[in-house]
N, C-alpha and C positions, 0 to 999 in steps of 0.2 A: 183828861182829868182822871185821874184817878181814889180810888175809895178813903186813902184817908184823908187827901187833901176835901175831898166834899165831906170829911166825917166832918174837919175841923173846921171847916166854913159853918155847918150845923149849927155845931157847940156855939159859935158867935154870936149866932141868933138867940133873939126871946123868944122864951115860951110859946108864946102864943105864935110866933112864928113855924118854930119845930115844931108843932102841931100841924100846923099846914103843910110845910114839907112831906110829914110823914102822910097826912092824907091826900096829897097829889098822888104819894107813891103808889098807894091802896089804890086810889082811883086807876093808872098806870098799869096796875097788874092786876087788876082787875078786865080793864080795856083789852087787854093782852092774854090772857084767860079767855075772854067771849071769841077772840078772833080766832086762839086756836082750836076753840070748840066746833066753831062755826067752818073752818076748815077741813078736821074728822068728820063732822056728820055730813059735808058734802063728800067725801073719798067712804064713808062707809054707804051712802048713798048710790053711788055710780060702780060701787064694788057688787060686780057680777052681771053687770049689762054686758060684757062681751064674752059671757059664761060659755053662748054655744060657739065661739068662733075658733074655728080649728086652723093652725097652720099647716103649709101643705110640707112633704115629705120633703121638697126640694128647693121649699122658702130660699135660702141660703146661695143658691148656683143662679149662675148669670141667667139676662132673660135674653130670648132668643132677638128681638127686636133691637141689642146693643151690640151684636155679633160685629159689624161694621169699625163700631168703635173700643175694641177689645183686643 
């Protein structure tokens, strides 16, 4: 569906109805707001617990226990 087909379904509607339409919507992006908040403060939360962890020089090059299958 797209936006002007649901504009013109709206318009169809009473008043009283597009009323509630629009306050679902509120409600909806509102819901939607909490979760991306709630999403940030846990990444800014867990941001810096692996502050001391260093990779090694040679991260990257095989390990020697794959030598076999390499």
């Amino acid at each position: 569906m797209n936006i002007e087909t649901l504009t013109k379904k709206i318009q169809k509607l009473p008043v009283n109805q597009q009323q509630q339409v629009e306050d679902f919507v509120t409600f909806l992006e509102s819901q939607y707001a909490a979760k991306s908040q709630t999403l940030a403060d846990k990444r800014r939360a867990n941001r810096g617990m692996a502050k001391d962890i260093i990779m090694a020089d040679n991260f990257d090059e095989p390990l020697d226990d794959f030598e076999d299958y390499l």
